[in-house]
Every structure is written in structure tokens, then in C-alpha cells.
C-alpha positions in Angstrom: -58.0 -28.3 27.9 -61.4 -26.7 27.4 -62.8 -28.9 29.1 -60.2 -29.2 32.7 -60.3 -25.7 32.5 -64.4 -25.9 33.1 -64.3 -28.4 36.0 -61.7 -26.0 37.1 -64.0 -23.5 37.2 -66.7 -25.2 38.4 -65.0 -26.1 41.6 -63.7 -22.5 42.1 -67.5 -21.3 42.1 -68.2 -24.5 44.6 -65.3 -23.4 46.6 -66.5 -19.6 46.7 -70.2 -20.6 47.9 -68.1 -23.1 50.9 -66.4 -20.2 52.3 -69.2 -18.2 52.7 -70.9 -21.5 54.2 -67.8 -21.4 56.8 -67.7 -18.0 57.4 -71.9 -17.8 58.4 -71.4 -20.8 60.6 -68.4 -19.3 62.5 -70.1 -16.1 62.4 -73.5 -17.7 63.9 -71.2 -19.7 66.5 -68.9 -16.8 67.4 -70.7 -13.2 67.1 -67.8 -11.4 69.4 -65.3 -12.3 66.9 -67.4 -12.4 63.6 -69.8 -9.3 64.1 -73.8 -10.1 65.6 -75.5 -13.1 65.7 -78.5 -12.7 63.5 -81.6 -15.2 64.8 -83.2 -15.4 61.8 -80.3 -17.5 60.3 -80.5 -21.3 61.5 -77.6 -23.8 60.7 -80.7 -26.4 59.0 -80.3 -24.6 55.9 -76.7 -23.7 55.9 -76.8 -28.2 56.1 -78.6 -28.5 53.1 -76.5 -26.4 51.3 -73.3 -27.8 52.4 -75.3 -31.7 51.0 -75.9 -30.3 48.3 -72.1 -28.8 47.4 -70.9 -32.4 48.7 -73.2 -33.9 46.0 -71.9 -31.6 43.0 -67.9 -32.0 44.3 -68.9 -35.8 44.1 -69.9 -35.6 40.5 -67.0 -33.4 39.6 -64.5 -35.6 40.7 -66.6 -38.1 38.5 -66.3 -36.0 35.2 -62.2 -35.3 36.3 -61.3 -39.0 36.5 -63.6 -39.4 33.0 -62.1 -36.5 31.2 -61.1 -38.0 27.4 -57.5 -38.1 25.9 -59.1 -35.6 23.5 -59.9 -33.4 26.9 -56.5 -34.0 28.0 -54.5 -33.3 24.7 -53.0 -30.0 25.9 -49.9 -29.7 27.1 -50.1 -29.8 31.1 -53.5 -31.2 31.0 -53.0 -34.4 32.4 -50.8 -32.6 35.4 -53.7 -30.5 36.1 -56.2 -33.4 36.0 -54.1 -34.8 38.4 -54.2 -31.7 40.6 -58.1 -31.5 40.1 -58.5 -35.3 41.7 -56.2 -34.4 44.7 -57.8 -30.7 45.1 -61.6 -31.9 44.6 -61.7 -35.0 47.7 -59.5 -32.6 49.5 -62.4 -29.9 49.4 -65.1 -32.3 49.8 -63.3 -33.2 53.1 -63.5 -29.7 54.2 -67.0 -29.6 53.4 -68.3 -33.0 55.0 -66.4 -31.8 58.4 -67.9 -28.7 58.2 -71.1 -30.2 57.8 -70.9 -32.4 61.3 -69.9 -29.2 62.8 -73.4 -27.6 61.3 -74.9 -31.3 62.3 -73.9 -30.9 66.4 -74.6 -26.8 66.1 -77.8 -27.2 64.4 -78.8 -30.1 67.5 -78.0 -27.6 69.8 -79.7 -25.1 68.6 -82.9 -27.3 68.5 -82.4 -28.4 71.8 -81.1 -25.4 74.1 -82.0 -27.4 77.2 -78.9 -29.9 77.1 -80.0 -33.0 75.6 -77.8 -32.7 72.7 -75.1 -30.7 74.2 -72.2 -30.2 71.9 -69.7 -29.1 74.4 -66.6 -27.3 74.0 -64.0 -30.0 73.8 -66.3 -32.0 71.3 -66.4 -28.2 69.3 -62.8 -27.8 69.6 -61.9 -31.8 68.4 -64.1 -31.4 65.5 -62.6 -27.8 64.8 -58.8 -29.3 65.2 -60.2 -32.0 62.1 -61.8 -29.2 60.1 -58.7 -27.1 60.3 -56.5 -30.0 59.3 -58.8 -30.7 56.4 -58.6 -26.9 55.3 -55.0 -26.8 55.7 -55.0 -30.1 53.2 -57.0 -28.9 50.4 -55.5 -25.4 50.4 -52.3 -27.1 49.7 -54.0 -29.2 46.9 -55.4 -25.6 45.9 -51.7 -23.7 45.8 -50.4 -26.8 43.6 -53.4 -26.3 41.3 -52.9 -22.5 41.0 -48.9 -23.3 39.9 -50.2 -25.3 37.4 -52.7 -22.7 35.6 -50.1 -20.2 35.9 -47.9 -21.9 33.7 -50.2 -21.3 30.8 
């Protein structure tokens, strides 16, 4: 259990530094709604970061579908194991959407002038996929919570 209980963990701290990812780009993107646009912040480094939490959710969901009988011995364990291999794609969806937002923002950014417009509609499509992708692995997330809260 020891061990599910540290992936566990490991994604809630992975989750944690994704929303503040999503609320800086929304933030930078909206400043009447999300307080002033600070120019020192640019959406290139907000892009590795989001790689990078892509790259550790990847390896997580690795370690979940490797976990050991001995890992798994605990009662509920394999249930939450389950939970962890829906919750961890689900959230790595999230992220890689949120990341092609950052990709067309950061382009525009680059280039003001209008070569890489990302208009409004193509904001709004790509927003309408995000949200569906945050409505998934929320309910992933309020499965996964049920299950901890039986022990």
C-alpha cells in the first residue's frame, strides 16, 4: 500500500504545480478577469514546464501499471491502482491540451503582427477540449478521493 499511496502522492504534487500552470496562463491571456498581465512572464517557460510534468505523469503511469502483488497486498489496493491508471492519462490529457493552448499563445506572442494569429474561435475550440479534459480527470480525481477515504 506504501507504495500506491506514494504514486498517489506524487501525482497530487504534479497536479498542484498543473493548476498553477493553468491559472498563470489564464491569468496571462485574461488580465480583466484574472488580475494584471505581468510582461515579464512569457508562456515559453510555462511550455517547458508543462513537458516536463507530461514527462513525469508518463513515468508514473509506468510505475502504477508495474506496482508488485507485494505493493498491492492491502486491502483496496488494487481498486486504487485502478483509479490511479484512469486518474493519471486523464491528467496528462489536461496537461497536453493545455500545453497547445500555451503552444498557439506563446506563437502569438512571438509574432504580434498576425502571422500566427490564434483567433478566437480557434481559442475557444481548443478551450471547449481543455474543459472537457478537466471535467474528465476531475471525475477520475473524485473516484480516487472515495477510495482513500475508505482507509
Amino acid at each position: 500500500m506504501a507504495r500506491v499511496y506514494d504514486l498517489a502522492c506524487d501525482v497530487a504534487k504534479l497536479r498542484e504545480e498543473y493548476v498553477g500552470i493553468h491559472q498563470r496562463v489564464f491569468a496571462l491571456r485574461f488580465p480583466v478577469f484574472f488580475g494584471a498581465r505581468r510582461d515579464d512572464e512569457d508562456y515559453g517557460e510555462l511550455l517547458q514546464r508543462l513537458a516536463g510534468l507530461e514527462a513525469q505523469l508518463c513515468d508514473i503511469a509506468s510505475q502504477v501499471k508495474a506496482l508488485s502483488h507485494e505493493d498491492l497486498a492491502r486491502r483496496g489496493s488494487p481498486q486504487i491502482q485502478a483509479a490511479l491508471s484512469s486518474y493519471v492519462p486523464a491528467l496528462a490529457e489536461s496537461v497536453a491540451r493545455l500545453e497547445t493552448i500555451c503552444q498557439h499563445l506563446d506563437q502569438e506572442q512571438r509574432d504580434p503582427a498576425g502571422a500566427s494569429h490564434y483567433s478566437s474561435t480557434e481559442l475557444r475550440q481548443d478551450k471547449i477540449g481543455y474543459d472537457d479534459a478537466v471535467q474528465e480527470y476531475r471525475r477520475h480525481g473524485a473516484r480516487l478521493q472515495e477510495l482513500f477515504q475508505q482507509f
